[in-house]
C-alpha positions in Angstrom: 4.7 -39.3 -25.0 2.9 -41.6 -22.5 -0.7 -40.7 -20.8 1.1 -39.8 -17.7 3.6 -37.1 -19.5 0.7 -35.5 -21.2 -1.5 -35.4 -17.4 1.8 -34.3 -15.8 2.2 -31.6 -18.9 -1.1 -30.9 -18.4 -1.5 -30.2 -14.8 1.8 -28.2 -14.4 0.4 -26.2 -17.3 -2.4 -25.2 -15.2 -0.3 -24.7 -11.9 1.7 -22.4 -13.7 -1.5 -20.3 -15.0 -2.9 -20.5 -11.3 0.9 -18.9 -11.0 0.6 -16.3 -13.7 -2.2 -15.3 -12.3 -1.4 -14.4 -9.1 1.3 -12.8 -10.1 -0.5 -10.7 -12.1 -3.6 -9.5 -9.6 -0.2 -8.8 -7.5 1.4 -6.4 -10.1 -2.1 -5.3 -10.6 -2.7 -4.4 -6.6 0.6 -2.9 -5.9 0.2 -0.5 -9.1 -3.0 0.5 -8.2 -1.9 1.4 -5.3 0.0 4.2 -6.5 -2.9 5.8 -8.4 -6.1 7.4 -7.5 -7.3 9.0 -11.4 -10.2 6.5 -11.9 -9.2 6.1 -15.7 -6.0 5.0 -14.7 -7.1 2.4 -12.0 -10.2 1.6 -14.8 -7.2 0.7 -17.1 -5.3 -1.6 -14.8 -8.2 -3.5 -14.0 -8.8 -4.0 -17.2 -5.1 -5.9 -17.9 -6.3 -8.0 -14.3 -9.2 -9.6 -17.0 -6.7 -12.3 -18.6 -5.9 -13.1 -14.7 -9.4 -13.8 -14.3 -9.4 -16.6 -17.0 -6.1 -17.9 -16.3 -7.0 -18.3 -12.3 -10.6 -19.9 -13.8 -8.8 -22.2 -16.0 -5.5 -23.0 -14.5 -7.6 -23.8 -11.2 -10.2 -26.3 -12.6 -7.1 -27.7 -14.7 -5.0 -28.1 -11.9 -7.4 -30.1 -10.3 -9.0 -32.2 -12.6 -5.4 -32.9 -13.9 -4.0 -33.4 -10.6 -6.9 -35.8 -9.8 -6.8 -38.0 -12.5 -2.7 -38.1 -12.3 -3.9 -39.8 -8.4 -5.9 -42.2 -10.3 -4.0 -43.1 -12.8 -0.6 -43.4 -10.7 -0.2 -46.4 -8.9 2.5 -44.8 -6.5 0.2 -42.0 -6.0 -4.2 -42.3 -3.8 -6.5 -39.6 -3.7 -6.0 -40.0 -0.1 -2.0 -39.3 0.5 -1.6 -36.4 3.1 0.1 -34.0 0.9 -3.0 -34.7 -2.4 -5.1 -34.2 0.7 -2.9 -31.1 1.5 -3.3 -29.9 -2.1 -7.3 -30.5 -2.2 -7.4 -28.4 1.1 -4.6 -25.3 -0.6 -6.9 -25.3 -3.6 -9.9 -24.7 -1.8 -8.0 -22.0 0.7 -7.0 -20.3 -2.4 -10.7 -20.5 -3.8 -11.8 -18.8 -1.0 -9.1 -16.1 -0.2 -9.0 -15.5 -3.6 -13.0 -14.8 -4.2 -12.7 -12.4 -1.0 -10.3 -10.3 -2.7 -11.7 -10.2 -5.9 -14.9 -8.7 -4.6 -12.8 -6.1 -2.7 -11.3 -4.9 -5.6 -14.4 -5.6 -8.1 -15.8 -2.8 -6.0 -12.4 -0.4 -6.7 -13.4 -1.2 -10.0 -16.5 -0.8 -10.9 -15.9 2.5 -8.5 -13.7 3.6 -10.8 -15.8 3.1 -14.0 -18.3 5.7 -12.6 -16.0 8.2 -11.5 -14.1 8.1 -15.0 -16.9 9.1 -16.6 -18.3 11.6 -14.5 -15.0 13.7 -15.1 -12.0 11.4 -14.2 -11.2 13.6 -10.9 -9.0 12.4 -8.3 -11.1 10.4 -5.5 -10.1 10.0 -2.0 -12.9 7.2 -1.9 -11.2 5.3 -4.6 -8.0 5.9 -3.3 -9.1 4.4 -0.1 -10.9 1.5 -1.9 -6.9 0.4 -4.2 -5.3 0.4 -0.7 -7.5 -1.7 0.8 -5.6 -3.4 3.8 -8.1 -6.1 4.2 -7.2 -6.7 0.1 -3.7 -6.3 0.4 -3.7 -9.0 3.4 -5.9 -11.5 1.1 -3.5 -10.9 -1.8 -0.5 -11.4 0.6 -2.0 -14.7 1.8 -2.7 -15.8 -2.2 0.3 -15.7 -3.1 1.5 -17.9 0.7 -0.9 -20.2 -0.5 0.6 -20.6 -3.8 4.1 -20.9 -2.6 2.6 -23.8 -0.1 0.6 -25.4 -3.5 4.5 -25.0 -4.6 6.2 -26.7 -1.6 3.7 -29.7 -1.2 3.9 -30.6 -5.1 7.6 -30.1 -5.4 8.5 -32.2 -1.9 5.2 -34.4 -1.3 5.7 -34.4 2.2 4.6 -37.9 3.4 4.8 -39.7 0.1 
């Protein structure tokens, strides 16, 4: 295998962990939804941890990969509209992404305390798993995502 096939390899292996994980946080949010027994929200949040190293990983890979790919491509410049696209969805996606988390960082960490004071239902946590203003950030990850998808696949302008 040529340098190229193993940067190619390499940074759609890290797309498709950004993938994985957003997917995941999804399954994650929409479950948790349906819940309010802080043990049980405790416990999917817990699953959401590998999406936290995939998103870390996939990200910087992504990008690092996807850069040097530019570099080393002569068809390809750092400075083509849809890499500039790209540089642009990846920092979107940084962004949307860390909003969200700390929505639901607080859902779970919430939920920690109340499973061990006695596991009881809670409206409060209840309120803080349906977060709209989570949902909507989620929703608008996984847009994001689908545009990181679009420009990759088509290159608009290359």
């Amino acid at each position: 295998m040529s340098r190229y096939d193993w940067l190619l390899f390499l940074h759609v292996l890290s797309a498709f962990a950004v993938v994985a994980a957003v997917v995941l946080f999804s399954v994650v949010i929409v479950a948790g939804r349906q819940t309010d027994v802080p043990s049980e929200v405790e416990r999917l949040f817990r699953v959401a941890r590998v999406g936290d190293v995939l998103v870390g990983v996939g990200s910087v890979g992504a990008l690092l990969f996807g850069i040097w790919l530019a570099i080393d491509v002569d068809a390809y410049k750092l400075w083509d509209g849809w890499i500039i696209a790209a540089f642009v969805l990846w920092l979107a996606l940084g962004a949307v992404g860390s909003r969200a988390s700390r929505i639901y960082n607080r859902a779970r960490d919430r939920a920690r305390v109340l499973a061990r004071e006695g596991n009881a239902p809670s409206a409060e946590l209840q309120a803080l798993v349906r977060s709209s203003a989570g949902l909507r950030l989620q929703v608008a990850s996984v847009v994001i995502v689908l545009a990181f998808l679009v420009d990759m696949i088509f290159k608009p302008g290359a």
